[in-house]
GUTORTOR-495281 format. One record per atom (N, C-alpha, C): x, y, z; residue number from 1. Coordinates in steps of 0.2 Angstrom, whole numbers, plus 5000, padded with zeros to 4 digits. Example, Ala and Ser with C-alpha at 12.3 -4.5 7.8 and 13.67 -1.06 7.14 Angstrom:
<pts>
PT  east  north    up  seza
PT  5066   4972  5039     1
PT  5062   4978  5039     1
PT  5066   4984  5039     1
PT  5064   4989  5035     2
PT  5068   4995  5036     2
PT  5064   5000  5039     2
</pts>
This chain:
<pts>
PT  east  north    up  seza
PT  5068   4852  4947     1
PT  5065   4857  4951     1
PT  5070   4862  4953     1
PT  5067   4869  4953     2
PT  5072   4873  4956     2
PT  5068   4876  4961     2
PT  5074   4877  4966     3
PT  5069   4881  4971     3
PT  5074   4885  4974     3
PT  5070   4894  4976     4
PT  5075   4897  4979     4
PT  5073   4898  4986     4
PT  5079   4896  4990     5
PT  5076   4899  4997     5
PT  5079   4903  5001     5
PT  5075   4906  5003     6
PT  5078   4911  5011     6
PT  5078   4918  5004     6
PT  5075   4916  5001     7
PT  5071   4923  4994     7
PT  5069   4930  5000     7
PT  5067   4935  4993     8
PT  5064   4940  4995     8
PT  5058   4939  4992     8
PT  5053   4941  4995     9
PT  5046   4944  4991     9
PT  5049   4947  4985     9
PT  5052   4952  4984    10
PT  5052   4956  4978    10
PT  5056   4949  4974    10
PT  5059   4947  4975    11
PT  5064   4944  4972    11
PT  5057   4938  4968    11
PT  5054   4934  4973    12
PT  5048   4932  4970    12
PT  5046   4934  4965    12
PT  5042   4940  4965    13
PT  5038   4947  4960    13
PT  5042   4946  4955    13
PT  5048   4948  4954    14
PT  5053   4949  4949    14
PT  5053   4944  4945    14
PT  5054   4936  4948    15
PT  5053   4932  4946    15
PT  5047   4929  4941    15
PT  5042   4931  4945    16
PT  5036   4928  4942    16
PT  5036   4935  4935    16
PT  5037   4941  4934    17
PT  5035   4946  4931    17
PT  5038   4944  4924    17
PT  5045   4941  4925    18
PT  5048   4938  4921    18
PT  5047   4935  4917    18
PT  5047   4930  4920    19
PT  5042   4924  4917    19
PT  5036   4925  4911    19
PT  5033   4929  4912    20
PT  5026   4933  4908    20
PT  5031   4939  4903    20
PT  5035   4939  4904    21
PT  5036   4945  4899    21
PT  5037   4943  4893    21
PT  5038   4935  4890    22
PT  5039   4934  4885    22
PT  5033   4929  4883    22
PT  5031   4926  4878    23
PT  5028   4920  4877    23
PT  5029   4914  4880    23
PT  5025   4909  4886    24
PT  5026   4904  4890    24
PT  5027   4898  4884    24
PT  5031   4896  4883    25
PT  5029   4888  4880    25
PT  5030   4882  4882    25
PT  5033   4881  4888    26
PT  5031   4879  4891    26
PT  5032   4879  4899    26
PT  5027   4874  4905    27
PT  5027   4874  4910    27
PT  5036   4876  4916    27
PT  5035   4878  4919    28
PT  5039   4880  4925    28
PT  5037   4883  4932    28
PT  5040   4881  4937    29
PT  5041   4883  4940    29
PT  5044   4883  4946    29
PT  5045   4887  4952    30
PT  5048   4887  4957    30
PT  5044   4887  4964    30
PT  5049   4885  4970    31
PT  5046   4885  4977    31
PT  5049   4891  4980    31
PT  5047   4893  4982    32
PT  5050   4900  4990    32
PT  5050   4900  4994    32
PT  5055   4901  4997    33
PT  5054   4902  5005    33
PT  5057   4908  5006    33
PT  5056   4911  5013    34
PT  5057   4918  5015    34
PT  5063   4920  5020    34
PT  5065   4924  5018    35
PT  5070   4925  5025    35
PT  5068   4931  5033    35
PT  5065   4933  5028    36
PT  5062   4939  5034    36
PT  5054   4941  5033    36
PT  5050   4944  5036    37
PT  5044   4945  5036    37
PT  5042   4950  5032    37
PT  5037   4949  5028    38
PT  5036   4953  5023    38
PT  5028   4955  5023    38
PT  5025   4958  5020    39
PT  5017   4959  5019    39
PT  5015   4961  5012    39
PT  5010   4957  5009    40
PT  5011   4956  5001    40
PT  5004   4957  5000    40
PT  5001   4962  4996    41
PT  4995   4966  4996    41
PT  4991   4962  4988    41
PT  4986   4963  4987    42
PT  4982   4960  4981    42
PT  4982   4964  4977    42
PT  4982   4966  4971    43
PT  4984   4969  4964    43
PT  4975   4973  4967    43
PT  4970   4974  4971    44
PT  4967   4976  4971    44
PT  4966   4979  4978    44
PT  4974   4981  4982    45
PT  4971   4984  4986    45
PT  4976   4990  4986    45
PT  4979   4995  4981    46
PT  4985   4998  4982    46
PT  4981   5003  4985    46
PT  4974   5003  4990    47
PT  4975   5009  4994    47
PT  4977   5008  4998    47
PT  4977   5003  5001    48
PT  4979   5000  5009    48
PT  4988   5001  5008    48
PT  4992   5004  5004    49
PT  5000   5002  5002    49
PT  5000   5008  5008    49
PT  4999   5016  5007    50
PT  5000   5021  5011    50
PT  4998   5019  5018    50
PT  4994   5016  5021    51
PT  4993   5013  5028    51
PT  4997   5007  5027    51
PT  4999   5005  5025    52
PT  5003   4998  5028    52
PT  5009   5001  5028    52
PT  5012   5005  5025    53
PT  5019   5008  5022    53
PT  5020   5014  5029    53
PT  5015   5017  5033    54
PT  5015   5021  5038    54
PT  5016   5016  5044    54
PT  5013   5010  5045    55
PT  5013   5007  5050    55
PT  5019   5001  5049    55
PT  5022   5000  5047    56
PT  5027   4994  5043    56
PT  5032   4994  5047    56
PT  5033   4986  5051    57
PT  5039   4986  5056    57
PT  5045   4988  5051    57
PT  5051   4989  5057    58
PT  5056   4989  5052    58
PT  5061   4983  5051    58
PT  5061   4983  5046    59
PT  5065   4977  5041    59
PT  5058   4972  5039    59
PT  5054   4976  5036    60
PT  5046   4970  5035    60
PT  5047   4973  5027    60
PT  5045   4969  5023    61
PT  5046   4971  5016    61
PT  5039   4974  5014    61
PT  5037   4976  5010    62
PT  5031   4977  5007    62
PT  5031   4976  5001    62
PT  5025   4976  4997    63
PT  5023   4973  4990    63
PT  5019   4973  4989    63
PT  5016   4974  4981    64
PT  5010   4975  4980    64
PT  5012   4967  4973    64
PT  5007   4962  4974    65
PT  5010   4958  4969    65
PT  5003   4961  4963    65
PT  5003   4957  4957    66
PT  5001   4957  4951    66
PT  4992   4954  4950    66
PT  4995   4947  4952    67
PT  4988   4944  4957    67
PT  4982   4946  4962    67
PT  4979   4943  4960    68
PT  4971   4946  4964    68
PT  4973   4941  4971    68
PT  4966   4944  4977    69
PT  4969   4940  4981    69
PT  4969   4945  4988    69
PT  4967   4944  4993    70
PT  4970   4946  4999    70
PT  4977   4948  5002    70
PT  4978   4953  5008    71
PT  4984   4952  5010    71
PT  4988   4947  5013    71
PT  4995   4945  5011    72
PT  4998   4938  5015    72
PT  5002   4939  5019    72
PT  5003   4939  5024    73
PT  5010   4939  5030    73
PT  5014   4933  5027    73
PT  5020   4935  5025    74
PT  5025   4930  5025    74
PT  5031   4928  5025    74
PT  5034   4925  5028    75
PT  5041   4925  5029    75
PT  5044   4917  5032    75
PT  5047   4916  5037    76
PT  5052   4911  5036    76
PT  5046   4902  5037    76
PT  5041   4906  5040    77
PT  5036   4902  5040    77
PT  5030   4899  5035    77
PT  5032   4903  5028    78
PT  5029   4901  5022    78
PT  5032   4899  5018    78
PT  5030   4892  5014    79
PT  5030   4890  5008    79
PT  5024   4893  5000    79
PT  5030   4896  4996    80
PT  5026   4899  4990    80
PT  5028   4895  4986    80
PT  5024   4893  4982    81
PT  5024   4891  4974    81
PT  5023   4894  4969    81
PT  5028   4896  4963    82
PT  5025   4903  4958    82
PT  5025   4894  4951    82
PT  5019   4895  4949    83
PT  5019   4889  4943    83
PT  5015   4895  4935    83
PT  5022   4895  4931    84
PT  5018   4897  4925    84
PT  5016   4890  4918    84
PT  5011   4894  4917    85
PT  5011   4889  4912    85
PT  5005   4894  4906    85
PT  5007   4890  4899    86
PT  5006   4892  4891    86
PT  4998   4895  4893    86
PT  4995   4899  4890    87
PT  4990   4899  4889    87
PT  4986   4893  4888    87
PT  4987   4891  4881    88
PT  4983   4882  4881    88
PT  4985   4877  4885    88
PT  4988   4878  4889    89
PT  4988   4872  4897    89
PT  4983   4868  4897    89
PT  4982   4861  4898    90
PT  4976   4862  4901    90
PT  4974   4861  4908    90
PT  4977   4864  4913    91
PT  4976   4867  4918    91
PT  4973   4870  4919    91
PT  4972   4877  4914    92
PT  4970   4882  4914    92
PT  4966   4883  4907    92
PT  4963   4879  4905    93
PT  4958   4878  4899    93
PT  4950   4878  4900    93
PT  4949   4877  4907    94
PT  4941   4876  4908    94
PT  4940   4881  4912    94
PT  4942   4888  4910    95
PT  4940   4896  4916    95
PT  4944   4899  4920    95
PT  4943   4902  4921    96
PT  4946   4906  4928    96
PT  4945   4902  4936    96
PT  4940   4901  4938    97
PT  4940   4897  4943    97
PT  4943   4889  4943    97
PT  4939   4883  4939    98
PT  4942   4879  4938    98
PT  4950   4877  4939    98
PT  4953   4883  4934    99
PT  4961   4884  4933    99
PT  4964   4884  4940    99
PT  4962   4885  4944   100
PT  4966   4882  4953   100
PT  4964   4875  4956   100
PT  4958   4874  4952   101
PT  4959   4864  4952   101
PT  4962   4861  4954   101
PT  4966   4859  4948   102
PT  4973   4853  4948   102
PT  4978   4856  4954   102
PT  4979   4864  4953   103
PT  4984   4863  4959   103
PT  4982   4864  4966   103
PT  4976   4864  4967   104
PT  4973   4863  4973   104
PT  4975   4856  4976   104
PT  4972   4850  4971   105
PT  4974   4845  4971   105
PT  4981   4840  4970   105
PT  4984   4845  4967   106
PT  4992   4844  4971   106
PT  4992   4845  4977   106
PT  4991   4850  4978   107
PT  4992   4850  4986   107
PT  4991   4848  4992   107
PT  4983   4845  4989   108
PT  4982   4841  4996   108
PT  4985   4833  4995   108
PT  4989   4832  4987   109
PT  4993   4827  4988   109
PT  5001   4826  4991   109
PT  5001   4831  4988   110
PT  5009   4832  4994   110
PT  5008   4834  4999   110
PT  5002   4836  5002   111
PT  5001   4838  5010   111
PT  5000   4831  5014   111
PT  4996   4826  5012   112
PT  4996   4820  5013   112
PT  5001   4817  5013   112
PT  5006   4816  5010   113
PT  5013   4814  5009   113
PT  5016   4816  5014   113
PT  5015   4822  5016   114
PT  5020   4823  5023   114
PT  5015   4822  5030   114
PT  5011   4819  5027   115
PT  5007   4818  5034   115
PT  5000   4824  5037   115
PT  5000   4829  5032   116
PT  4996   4833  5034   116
PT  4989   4833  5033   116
PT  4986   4833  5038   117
PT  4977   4831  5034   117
PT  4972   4840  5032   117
PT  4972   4837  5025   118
PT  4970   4843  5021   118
PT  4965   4842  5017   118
PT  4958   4847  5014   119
PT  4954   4843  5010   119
PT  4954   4850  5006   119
PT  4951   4849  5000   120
PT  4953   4853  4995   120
PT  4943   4855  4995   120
PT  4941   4863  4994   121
PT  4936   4865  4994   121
PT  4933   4866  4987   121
PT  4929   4862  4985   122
PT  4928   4864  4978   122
PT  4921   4869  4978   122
PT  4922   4873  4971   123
PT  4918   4878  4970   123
PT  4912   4879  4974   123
PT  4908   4873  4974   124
PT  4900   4872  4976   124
PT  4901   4873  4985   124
PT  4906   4872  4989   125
PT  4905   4871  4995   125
PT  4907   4878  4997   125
PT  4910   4880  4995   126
PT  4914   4890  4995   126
PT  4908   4893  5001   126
PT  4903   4895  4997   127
PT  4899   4899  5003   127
PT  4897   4896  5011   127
PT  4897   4889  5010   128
PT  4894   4884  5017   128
PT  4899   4884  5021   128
PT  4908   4885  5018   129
PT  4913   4882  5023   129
PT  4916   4891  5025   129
PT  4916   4895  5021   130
PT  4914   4905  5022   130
PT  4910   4905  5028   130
PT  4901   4903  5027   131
PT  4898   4902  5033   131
PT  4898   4902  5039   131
PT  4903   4894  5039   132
PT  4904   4892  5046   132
PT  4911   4895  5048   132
PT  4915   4900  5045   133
PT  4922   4903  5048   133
PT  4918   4909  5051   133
PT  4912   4911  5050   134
PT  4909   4918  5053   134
PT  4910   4923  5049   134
PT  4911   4929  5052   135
PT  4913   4935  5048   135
PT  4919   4934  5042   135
PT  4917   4937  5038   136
PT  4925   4936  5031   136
PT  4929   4941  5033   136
PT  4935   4942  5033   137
PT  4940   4945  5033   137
PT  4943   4948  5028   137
PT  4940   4951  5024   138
PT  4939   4952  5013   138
PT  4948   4953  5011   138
PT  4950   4957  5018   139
PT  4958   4961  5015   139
PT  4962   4955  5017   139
PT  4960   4951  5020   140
PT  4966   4947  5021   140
PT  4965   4937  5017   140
PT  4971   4937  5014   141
PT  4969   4930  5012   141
PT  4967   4925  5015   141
PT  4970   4924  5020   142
PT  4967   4918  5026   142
PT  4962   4919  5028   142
PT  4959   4926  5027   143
PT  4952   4929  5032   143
PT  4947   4926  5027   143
PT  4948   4922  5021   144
PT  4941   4919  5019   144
PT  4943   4912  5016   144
PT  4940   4909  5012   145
PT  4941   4904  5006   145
PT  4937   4905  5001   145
PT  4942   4900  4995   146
PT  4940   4902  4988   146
PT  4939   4894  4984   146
PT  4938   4895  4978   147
PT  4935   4888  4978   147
PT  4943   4885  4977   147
PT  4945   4877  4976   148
PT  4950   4875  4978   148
PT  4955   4875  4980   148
PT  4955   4880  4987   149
PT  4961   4882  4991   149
PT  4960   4874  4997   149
PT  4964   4875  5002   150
PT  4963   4869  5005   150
PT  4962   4870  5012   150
PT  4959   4866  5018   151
PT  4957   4869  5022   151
PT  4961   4862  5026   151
PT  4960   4864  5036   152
PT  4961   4857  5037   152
PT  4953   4854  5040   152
PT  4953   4851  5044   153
PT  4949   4847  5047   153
PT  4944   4852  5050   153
PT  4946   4857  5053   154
PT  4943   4862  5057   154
PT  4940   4869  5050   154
PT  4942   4868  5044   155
PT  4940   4871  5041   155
PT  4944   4878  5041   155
PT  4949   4877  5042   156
PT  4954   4882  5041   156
PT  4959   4884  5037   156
PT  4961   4888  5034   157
PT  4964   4888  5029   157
PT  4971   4885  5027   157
PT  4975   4881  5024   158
PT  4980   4881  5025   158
PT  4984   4883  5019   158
PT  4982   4883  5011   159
PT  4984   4885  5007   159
PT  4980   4888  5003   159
PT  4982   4897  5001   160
PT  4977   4901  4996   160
PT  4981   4902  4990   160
PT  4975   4902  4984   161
PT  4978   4902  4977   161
PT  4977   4909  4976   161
PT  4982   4911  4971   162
PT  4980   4915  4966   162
PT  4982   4916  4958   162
PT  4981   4921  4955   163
PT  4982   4919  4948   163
PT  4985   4925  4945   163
PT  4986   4926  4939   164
PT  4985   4932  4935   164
PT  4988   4930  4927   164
PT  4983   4932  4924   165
PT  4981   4929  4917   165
PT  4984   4935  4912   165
PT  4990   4935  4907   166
PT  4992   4937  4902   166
PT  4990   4935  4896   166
PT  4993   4941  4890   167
PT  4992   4936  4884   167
PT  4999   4932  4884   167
PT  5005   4931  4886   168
PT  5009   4928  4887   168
PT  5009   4921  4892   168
PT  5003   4922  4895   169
PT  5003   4917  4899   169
PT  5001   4917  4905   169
PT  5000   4912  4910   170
PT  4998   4912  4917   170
PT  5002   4910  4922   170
PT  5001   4913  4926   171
PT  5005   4911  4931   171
PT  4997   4908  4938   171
PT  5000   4905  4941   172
PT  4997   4903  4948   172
PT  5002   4902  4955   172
PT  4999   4905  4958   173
PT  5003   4904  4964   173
PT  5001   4903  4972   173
PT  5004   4900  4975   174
PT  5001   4897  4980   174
PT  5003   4900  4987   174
PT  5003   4899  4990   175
PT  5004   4899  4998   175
PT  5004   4894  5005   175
PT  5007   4891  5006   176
PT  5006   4886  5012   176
PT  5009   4886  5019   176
</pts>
């Protein structure tokens, strides 16, 4: 395992873009941690970049990542996980959705190992457990859930997925 900590977001982004730049053949990946507080935007919102870039404490990083997905606050208080893997993976063999499966369910195994009670939301319960959180919060990652992210007891988020699929390969990445 390699893990880099007390990282920069960009330093992340570089990492993972990397990794995709050539053909995957096999699986890797890294954990992160943060040194300072950053805000990390979904490959679908670079309008929101000129309003966050105006209002942007100073020493807060900013970035737009590659991945779909809401915005994420993060810094000394998050755990990421960037995990690439080969196109035929079979992780990521049965769809787009499915493909956050397995590591959803890592998740809530090593959540449980440390003691934390987590359940892993599968596709079919997305809108019921949406529902009960009230209004969605579409820009922000924590303001909704997706199918396999994890919640805890109260139906709150604790880790969101996302993805971004090349012909070189897939990366998934995580947040907790």
């Amino acid at each position: 395992m390699q893990a880099r900590n007390d990282s920069t977001i960009a330093q992340e982004q570089a990492w993972n873009s990397q990794q995709l730049a050539a053909p995957v053949t096999a699986p890797s990946f890294r954990l992160w941690t943060y040194r300072a507080p950053a805000i990390v935007l979904g490959c679908s919102q670079r309008a929101l970049l000129p309003v966050a870039e105006a209002r942007l404490p100073p020493g807060t990083e900013l970035v737009q990542r590659p991945s779909g997905g809401g915005a994420v606050l993060a810094g000394p208080w998050l755990v990421s996980l960037s995990v690439v893997l080969p196109t035929a993976h079979p992780w990521v063999s049965q769809g787009l959705v499915d493909s956050y499966r397995e590591l959803g369910l890592l998740h809530a195994r090593v959540l449980a190992d440390l003691g934390v009670p987590a359940q892993v939301l599968p596709a079919a319960d997305v809108a019921q457990a949406n529902a009960s959180m009230g209004p969605a919060v579409d820009w922000a990652c924590y303001g909704s859930l997706a199918p396999w992210e994890l919640t805890d007891v109260r139906n709150r988020k604790l880790v969101g997925l996302a993805q971004r699929r090349q012909r070189n390969g897939i990366l998934l990445v995580a947040g907790t």
